[in-house]
C-alpha positions, -999 to +999 in steps of 0.1 A: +213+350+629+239+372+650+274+371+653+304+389+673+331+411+658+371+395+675+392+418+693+413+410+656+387+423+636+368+390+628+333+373+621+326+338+623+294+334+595+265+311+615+269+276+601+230+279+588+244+310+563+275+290+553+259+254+543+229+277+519+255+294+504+278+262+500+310+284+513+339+270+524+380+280+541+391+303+521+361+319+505+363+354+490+340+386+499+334+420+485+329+442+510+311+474+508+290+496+533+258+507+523+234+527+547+252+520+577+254+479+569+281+459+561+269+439+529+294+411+520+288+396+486+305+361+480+327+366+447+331+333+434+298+320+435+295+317+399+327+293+400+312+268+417+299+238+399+268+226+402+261+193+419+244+163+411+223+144+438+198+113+438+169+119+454+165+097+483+126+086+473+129+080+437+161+070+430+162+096+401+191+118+396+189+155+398+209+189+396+211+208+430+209+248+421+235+272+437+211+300+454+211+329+428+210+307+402+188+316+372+152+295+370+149+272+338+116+268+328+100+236+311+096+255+284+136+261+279+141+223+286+115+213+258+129+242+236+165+231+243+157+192+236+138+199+206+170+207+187+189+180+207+195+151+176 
């Protein structure tokens, strides 16, 4: 993915970045250079919520991760239901 730097100082994220990270207007960055790259870090991806969906070949419902998300294991699950009354 490339991109071009405005006359103003501005970068338009590819489209393909912005729908896996789920941004939208208005989203915040950290900015910080780091061996001659620009790294921008998102700063309220832990704010967003996370979505349910429904798959479209079973009909079941499911919970759509955020990327960076920490992995639950079926061993948490069964763990965590165990002690569900």
């Amino acid at each position: 993915m490339t991109t071009t730097l405005s006359s103003k100082g501005q970068i338009v994220l590819p489209a393909d970045a912005r729908r896996r990270l789920g941004l939208k207007a208005g989203a915040k960055f950290a900015c910080r250079v780091r061996d001659g790259e620009i790294v921008l870090t998102p700063t309220d991806l832990a704010a967003r919520k996370p979505r349910l969906l429904t798959s479209k070949l079973t009909g079941l419902v499911y919970v759509k991760a955020e990327p960076g998300a920490p992995k639950v294991t079926s061993e948490q699950v069964r763990a965590l239901l165990a002690d569900f009354p």
